[in-house]
N, C-alpha and C positions, 0 to 999 in steps of 0.2 A: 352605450359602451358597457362591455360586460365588466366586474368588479372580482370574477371570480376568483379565488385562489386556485393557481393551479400545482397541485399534487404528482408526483412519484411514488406510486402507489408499491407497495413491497414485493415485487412481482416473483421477489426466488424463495420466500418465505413459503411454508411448506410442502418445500423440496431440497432444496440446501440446505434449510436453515427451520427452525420450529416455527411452525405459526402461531400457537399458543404464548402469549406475554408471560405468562406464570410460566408453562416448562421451558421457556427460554429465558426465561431471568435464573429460574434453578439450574440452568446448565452453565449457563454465565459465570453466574455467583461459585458456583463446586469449580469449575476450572480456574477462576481468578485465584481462589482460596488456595489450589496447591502451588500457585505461582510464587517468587519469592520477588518483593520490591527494591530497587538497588537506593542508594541514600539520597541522591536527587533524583528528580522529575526528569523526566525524557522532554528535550523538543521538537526530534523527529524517533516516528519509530518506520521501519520498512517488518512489514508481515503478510501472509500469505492470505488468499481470496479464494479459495478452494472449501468446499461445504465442510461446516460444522463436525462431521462423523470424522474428518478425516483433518482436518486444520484447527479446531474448535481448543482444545487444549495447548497447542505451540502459539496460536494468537494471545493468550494468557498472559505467556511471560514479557509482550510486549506493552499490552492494555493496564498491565499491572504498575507501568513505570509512569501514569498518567496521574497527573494532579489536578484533580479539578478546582479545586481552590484559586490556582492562577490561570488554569487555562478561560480564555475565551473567546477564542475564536481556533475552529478545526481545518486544517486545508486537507483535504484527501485528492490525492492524485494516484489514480490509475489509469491502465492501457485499456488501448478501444480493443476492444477482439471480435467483433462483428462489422466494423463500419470504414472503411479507409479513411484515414485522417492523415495529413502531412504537417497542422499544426494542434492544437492544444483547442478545445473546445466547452462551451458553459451551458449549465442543463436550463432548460424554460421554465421550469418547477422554481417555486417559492417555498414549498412545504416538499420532505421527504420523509414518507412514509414508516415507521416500524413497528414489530406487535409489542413492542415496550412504549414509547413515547413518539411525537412528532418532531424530526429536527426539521431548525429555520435556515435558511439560505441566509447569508449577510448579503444584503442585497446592495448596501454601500459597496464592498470592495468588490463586485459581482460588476457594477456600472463604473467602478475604477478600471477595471481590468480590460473592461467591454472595449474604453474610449482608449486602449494602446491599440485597437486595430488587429493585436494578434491572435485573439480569438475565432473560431466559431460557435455557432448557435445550433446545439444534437435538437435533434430534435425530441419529443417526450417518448418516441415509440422507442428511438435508440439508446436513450438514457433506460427505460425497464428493461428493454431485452441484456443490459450488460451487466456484466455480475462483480467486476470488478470492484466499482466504488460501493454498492450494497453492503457487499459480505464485512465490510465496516462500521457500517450505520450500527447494527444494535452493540458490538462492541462499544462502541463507541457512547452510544447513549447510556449502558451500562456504566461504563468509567463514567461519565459526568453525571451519573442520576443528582447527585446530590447538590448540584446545581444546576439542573435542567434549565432551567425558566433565564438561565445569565451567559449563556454561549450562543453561536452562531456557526456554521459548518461553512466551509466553502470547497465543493467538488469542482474537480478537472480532468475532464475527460483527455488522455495523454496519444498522442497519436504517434506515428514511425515518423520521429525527427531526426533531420540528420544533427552532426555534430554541433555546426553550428546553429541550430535552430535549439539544440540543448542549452546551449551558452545563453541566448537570446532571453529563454525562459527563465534560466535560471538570476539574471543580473536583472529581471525585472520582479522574483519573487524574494528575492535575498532581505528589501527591506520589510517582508512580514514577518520572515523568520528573527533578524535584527530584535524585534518584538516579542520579549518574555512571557506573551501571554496567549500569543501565539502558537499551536501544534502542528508539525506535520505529519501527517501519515501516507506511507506509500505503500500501495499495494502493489504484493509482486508475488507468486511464486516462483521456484526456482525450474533447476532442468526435466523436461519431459523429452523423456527416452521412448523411441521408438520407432517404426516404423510409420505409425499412426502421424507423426509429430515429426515424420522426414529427419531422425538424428540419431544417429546410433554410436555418435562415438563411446568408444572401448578403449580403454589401456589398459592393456593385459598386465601392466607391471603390479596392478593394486590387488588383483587377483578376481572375485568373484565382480559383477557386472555392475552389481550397486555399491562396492565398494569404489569402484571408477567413478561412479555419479556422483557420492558421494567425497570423494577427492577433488573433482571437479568444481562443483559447489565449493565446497572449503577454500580453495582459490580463490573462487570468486569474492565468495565475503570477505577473505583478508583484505583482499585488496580493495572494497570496497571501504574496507574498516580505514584505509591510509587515506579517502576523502579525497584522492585522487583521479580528476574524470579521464584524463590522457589514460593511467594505466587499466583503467577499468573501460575502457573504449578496445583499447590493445587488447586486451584478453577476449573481449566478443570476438574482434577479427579473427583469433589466431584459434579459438574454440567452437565458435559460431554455436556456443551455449545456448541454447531457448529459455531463454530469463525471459517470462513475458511482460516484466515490468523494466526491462530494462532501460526503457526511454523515462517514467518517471524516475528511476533509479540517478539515470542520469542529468536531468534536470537537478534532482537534490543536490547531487556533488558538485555542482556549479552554482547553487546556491551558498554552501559554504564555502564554496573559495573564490566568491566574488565582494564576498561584503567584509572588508579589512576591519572591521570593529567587533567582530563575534571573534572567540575563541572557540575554533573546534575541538572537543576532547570526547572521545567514545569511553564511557565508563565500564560499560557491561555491555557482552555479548551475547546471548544467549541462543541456541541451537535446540532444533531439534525436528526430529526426522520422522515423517510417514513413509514407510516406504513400499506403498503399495504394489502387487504381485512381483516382490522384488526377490522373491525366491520362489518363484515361476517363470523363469526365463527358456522356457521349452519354446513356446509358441513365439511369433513372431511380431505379435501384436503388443504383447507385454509392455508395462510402463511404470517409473519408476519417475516419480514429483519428489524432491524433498522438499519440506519447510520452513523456514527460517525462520527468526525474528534479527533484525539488528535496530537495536536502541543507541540512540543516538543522543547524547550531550551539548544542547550548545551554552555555553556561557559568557558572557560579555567578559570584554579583555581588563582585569583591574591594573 
């Protein structure tokens, strides 16, 4: 019987993301530095998974509210975008690849999780082809350099849950987050406009076409920001937004209001926008992502 470790090898690194450890620590480090830190440690942040040229600065001001001093152990949940999934899925990898350091799987609450039955098993080809959970990994190792060797990651591959399968997820991860030492990160970007992306809606009342996306989005995060999963469920129906993290989105918010002993409190917001060919709306193809960060507070109830 083989012993090998098996790896998730950095598969979007030098095309999203730099392949070089040294120019992607320098790029890290210059965007973190103009980020500002808010007074406590974040224990969830949602930020965007779209390549470095174009999300690499608005991930800052989420990575920036990271402590690594308490954190030890990271949960990343993002959307599958290549593979149907109806529940929540765990990678075969024990090692996850980056040109900064190697992060570890916690392989204990990986065989906690395994034994609720609600997983499945990606397999290693589908876990590299998706970019979602990556585009986190060297942030991520960035913020905890300074205790590398004393953390543990644990990824989830996030499939099209419905509501109640959101509930399910959430009231079975509510007691990691309970856990001060515990992070979560969600990966999401927000709307893509287009035809490309079958969504075009327009409100003409905001005026130019990205100001509508962006009015759109702003909704969204408000009501995101109220922790509330009914009115944030409501708002997909009635705008059928392309948040493509929407299901881990929604698992989060049913983590916080499943577990009566956290205090949810969102301390800082922070926004900000790429908005590519968003003043080229001639053609038809045209697309317009914003990026968010929202940092999220949890605090136990004194």
């Amino acid at each position: 019987m083989s012993n090998r470790v098996v790896c998730r090898e950095a598969s979007h690194a030098g095309s999203w993301y730099s392949a070089s450890g040294s120019q992607l620590n320098a790029q890290l480090e210059d965007w973190l530095s103009k980020a500002q830190s808010t007074i406590r440690p974040a224990r969830a942040i949602i930020a965007p998974h779209a390549g470095y040229t174009y999300c690499g600065a608005c991930a800052a001001h989420a990575y920036k509210q990271v402590d690594p001093s308490v954190t030890r152990r990271v949960f990343i949940l993002g959307p599958s975008h290549h593979v149907p999934l109806s529940r929540c899925a765990l990678s075969p990898a024990e090692i996850y690849r980056t040109p900064l350091y190697d992060l570890r799987i916690d392989q204990k609450v990986y065989a906690d999780l395994w034994k609720t039955g609600l997983f499945e098993r990606m397999s290693l080809q589908t876990d590299e082809d998706e970019h979602s959970i990556e585009m986190h990994l060297p942030y991520t190792a960035k913020a905890m350099e300074s205790h590398k060797d004393e953390f543990s990651i644990v990824p989830v591959l996030v499939g099209a849950l419905s509501e109640s399968k959101e509930q399910e997820y959430g009231k079975l991860l509510s007691k990691y987050l309970a856990d001060p030492s515990n992070l979560f990160i969600i990966s999401s970007d927000f709307c893509h406009w287009g035809q490309r992306f079958r969504y075009t809606y327009y409100d003409e009342s905001q005026g130019e076409i990205y100001r509508s996306i962006e009015h759109l989005d702003k909704m969204g995060m408000g009501i995101i920001e109220q922790l509330d999963p009914m009115s944030f469920t409501n708002y997909l129906k009635k705008y059928r937004n392309t948040i493509c993290g929407r299901h881990p989105i929604g698992v989060l918010l049913n983590v916080g209001t499943t577990e009566e002993d956290v205090y949810v409190y969102m301390q800082k917001q922070e926004y900000a926008f790429s908005q590519t060919n968003c003043k080229v709306y001639k053609g038809r193809m045209c697309i317009h992502t914003t990026f968010m960060n929202l940092i999220l507070n949890y605090y136990e109830r004194i």
